[in-house]
N, C-alpha and C positions, 0 to 999 in steps of 0.2 A: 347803547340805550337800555333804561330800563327794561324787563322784561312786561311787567306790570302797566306801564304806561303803553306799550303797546300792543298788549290784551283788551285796554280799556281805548284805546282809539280802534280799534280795531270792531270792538262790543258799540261804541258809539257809531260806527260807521253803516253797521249793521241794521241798527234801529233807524237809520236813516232812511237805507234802501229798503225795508220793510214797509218803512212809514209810504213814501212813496209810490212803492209798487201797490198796496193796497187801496189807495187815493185815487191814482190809475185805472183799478179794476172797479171799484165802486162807482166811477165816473162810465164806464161801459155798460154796467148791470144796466138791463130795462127795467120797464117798471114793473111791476107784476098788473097780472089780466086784471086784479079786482081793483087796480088804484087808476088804473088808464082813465076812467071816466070820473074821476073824482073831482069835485068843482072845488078850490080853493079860493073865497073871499079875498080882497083885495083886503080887509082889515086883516085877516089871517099871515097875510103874506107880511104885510109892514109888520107885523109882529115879529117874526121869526127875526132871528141873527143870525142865517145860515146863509151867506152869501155864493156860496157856492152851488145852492142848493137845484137841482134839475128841474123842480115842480113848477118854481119861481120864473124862470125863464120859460118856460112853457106859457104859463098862467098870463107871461105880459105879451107870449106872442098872440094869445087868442086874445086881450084887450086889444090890440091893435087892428086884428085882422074883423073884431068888431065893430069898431072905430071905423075902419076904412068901409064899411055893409053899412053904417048908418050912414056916413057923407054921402055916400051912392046912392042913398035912399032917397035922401034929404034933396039931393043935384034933380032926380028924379020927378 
């Protein structure tokens, strides 16, 4: 085999498991102390294109778990 072709699969394999492992470690970072309290708008959120995004998921569990405070309220 080339020499060359297997430098370059080898550089592309690389960039893979880079890409990955950083994905990985970005997905474990917390948040920092000064965003912890940070209220994100629900227009805010439909805006973003970052599906992956941690805030996001956050932000629709405390819609629910206010959702669920107001039906109790409401049953009440």
């Amino acid at each position: 085999m080339n020499p060359y072709l297997i430098l370059g699969l080898g550089i592309i394999a690389l960039l893979v498991a880079i890409f990955f492992i950083t994905f990985f470690l970005n997905k474990k970072t917390p948040i920092p102390k000064e965003c912890v309290n940070l209220r994100i708008g629900e227009e805010g959120c439909s805006g973003c294109k970052n599906y992956s995004c941690s805030m996001k998921d956050k932000y629709n569990l405390k819609k629910i778990e206010e959702d669920i405070e107001k039906d109790l309220k409401e049953e009440n």
